[in-house]
Structure formats: structure tokens, C-alpha cells
C-alpha positions as a printed Julia matrix, in Angstrom:
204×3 Matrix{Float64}:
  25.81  -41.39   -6.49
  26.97  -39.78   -3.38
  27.37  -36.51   -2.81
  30.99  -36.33   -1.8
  31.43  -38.32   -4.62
  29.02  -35.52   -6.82
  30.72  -32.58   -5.59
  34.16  -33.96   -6.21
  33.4   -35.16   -9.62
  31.74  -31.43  -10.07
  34.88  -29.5    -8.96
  36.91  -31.73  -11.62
  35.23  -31.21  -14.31
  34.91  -27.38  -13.44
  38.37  -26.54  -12.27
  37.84  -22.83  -13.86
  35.51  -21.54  -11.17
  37.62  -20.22   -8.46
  36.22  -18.58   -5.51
  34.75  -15.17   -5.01
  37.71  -13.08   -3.89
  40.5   -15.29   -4.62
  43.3   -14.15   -7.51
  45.07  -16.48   -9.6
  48.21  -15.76  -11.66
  47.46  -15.54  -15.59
  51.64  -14.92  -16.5
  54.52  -14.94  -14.67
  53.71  -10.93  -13.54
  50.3   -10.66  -13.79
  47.29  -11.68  -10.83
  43.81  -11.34  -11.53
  41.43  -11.19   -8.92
  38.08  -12.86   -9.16
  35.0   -11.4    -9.36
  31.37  -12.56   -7.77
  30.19  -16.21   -8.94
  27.74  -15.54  -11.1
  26.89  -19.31  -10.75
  26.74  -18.84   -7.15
  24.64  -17.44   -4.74
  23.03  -14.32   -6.24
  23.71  -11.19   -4.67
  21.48   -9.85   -1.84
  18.97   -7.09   -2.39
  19.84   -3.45   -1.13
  18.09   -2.85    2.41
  14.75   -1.77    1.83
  13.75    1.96    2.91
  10.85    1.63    4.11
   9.03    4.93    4.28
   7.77    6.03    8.4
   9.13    4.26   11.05
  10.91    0.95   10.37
   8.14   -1.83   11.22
   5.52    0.22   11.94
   2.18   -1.62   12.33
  -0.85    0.35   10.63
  -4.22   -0.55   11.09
  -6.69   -0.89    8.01
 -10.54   -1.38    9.19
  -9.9    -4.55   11.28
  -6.8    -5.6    10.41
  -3.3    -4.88   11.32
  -0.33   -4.58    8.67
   3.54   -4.31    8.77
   5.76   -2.66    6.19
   8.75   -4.23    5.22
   9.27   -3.39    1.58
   8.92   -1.22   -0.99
   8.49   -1.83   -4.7
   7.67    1.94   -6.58
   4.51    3.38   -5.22
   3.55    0.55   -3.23
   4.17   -0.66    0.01
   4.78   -4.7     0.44
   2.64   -5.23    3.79
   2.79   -8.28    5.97
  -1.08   -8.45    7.49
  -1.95   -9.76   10.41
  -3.0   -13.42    8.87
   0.61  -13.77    7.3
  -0.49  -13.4     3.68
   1.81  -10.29    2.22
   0.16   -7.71    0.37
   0.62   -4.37   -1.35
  -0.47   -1.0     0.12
  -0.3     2.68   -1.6
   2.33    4.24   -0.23
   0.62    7.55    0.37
  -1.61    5.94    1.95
   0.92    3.95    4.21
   2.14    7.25    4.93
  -1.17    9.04    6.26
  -1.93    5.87    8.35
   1.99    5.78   10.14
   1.67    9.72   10.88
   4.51   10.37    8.94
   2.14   12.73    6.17
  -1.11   14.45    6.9
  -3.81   13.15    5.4
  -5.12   14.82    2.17
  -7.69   17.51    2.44
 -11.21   16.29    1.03
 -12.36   16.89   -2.42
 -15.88   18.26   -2.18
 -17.75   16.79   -5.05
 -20.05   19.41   -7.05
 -22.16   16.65   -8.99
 -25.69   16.17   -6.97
 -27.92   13.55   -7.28
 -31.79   13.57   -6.32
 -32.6    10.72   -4.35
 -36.54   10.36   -2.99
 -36.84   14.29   -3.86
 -33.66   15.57   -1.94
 -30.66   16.48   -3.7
 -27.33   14.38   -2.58
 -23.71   14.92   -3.23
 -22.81   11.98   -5.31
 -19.87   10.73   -3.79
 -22.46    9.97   -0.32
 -24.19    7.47   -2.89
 -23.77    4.07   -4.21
 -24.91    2.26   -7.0
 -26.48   -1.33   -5.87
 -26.95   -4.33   -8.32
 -30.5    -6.38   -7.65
 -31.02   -9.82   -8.26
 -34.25  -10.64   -9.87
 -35.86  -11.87   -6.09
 -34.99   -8.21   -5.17
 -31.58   -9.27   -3.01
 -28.8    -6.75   -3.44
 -26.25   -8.6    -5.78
 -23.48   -6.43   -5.89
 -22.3    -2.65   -4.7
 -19.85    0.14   -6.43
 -18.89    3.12   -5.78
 -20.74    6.17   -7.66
 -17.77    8.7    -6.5
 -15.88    9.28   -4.46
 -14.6    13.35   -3.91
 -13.97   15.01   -7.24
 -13.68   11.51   -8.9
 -17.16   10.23  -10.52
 -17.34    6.69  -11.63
 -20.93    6.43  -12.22
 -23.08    9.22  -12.29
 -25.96    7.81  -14.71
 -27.93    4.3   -14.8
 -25.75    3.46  -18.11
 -22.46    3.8   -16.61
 -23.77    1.62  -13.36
 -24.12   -1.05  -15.61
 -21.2    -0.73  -16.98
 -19.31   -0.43  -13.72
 -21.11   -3.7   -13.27
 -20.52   -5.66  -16.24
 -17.65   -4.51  -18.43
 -18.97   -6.8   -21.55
 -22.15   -5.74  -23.46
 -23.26   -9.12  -23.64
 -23.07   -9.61  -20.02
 -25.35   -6.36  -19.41
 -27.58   -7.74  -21.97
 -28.01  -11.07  -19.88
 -28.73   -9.32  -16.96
 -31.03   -7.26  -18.01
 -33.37   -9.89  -19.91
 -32.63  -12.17  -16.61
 -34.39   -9.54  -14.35
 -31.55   -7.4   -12.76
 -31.48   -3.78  -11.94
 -29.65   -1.68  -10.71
 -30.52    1.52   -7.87
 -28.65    4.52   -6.56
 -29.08    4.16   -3.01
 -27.48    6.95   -0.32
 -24.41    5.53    1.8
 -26.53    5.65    5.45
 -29.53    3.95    3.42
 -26.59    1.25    2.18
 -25.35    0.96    5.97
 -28.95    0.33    7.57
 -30.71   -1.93    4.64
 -28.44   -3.06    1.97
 -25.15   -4.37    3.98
 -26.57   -6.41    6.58
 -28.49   -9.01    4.04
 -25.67   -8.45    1.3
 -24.01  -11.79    0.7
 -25.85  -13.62    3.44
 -28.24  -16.39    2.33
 -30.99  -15.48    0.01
 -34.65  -16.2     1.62
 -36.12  -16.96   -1.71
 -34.26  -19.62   -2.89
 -31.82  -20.46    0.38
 -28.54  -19.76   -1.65
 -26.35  -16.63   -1.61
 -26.95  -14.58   -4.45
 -23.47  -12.45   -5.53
 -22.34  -11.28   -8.53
């Protein structure tokens, strides 16, 4: 069917739908004016406010984002490869010099490392295959925030289910509190690259 023909047949059969705007006469005294379609095109969004300047390209490590909406506490972010994510807003905020950043939380939990005592949140926890290649990394703490201070909790930072920990554990993992400059200089150059005892990347 064609689509003059469509549309014409269409506006027919629906002779109720006038336009948006337009008034029609119910009585002889009385005009009613119509409303938005709601079968039409749906209204457009209020303008986003978009908190520091307008556009505003931040930098994240070694990529590049651009604010142009927000949704609650988040900021939807355009990066630099076109795929659109979601950034905290506060922390939008600190990186567009509209708010200062926030002061550091020094973190009062110490862990002894090789016979020196280290703030926690300068450690990390690292996951080992059974070859000895670093599997996996998280973060012990980070300021006054502690997410795992003992070997338990590592694992289960690592594997939420107690039947994955189990497998691990029979299968040879382990897991090591490391400090952050040992994780720079040993553990992140070889992590994820390909494993030299069996040729295949070994990542949990």
C-alpha cells in the first residue's frame, strides 16, 4: 500500500486526533483547545545542567571525557572513543576545577610487610596463579576505607562464592599483600601479558 494512500486511510479512520494547539468547538459557545499528542512525538527532555563549565573536557589517566548529562549523582560522559559513560559527579567536579579536591584520609591500620610496618591503603592484595603469575589485583584500602585487611577477606574480595575460593585453593592459588611501588616495579608489567609457562594469559 502506498503511503499517501496509508496516511490518508489513517487520518479517516482517526478523525478525533486534532493537532497540538488547535481548538475545536464542542457546542455552539464553547472551544476547547487541544492539548499535546500524546500519540505524537514525545516531549523533549529539560536542558541538562551540567555541573562546571558547559562541555568541559576532563582528563581521566589517558583518556579525555565530555559532560553532557546528568542523571542523580552521576555524570553521563562522552570519552574520547565515542562510547558514553558515567562519571561521579564529585569527582567530575574536582577534575573541571569547579570543587577542590577532598583532603586525604590518613589510614591508621598498618600492615608489616618484609619486617616494616606499612599503612594499608599503600598495599594491595595480588591473586597468584598456580605457575606463580599474578592472576588478579584489589585494592586492600584505600584512606579510611579498608576492604581487605586479612588473608580471609582477600579471598573473598577475590571470589565472592565459597565454592569458588574452595576451587582455587585446592587448584594451587594464593594470594599476597604486596606494597603499591613493589606492585608498580614487579607485578604490573607481566600482569595480563602472556604467561611463560604455558604461553597463554593467565587472568582471573
Amino acid at each position: 500500500m502506498a503511503d499517501d494512500h496509508w496516511r490518508n486511510l489513517t487520518a479517516r479512520k482517526m478523525p478525533w486526533r486534532p493537532r497540538s494547539g488547535e481548538s475545536f468547538t464542542v457546542t455552539g459557545k464553547t472551544a476547547i483547545i487541544v492539548g499535546p499528542d500524546p500519540l505524537g512525538d514525545p516531549p523533549r527532555p529539560p536542558k541538562w545542567k551540567v555541573p562546571g563549565p558547559l562541555g568541559a573536557v576532563v582528563r581521566l589517566g589517558s583518556r579525555e571525557f565530555q559532560a553532557i548529562a546528568v542523571e542523580g549523582s552521576w555524570v553521563v560522559c562522552i570519552c574520547d572513543d565515542g562510547h558514553v559513560t558515567r562519571m561521579d559527579k564529585a569527582q567530575y567536579e574536582v577534575l573541571a576545577g569547579v570543587r577542590k579536591p577532598p583532603e586525604p584520609v590518613p589510614c591508621n591500620v598498618l600492615a608489616v610487610i618484609d619486617g616494616a610496618h606499612v599503612p594499608l591503603d599503600q598495599c594491595d592484595w595480588v591473586l597468584h596463579a598456580p605457575c606463580g603469575c599474578p592472576a588478579g589485583v584489589h585494592v586492600a584500602a584505600s584512606g579510611g576505607i579498608v576492604f581487605a585487611a586479612g588473608e580471609e577477606s582477600a579471598w573473598l574480595a577475590f571470589f565472592s562464592r565459597k565454592r569458588e575460593r574452595d576451587k582455587a585453593r585446592r587448584g594451587g592459588y594464593r594470594v599476597a599483600l604486596v606494597t603499591r611501588d613493589r606492585l608498580r616495579a614487579e607485578v604490573m608489567p607481566v600482569f595480563g601479558a602472556p604467561c611463560p609457562h604455558s604461553g597463554k594469559a593467565e587472568v582471573a
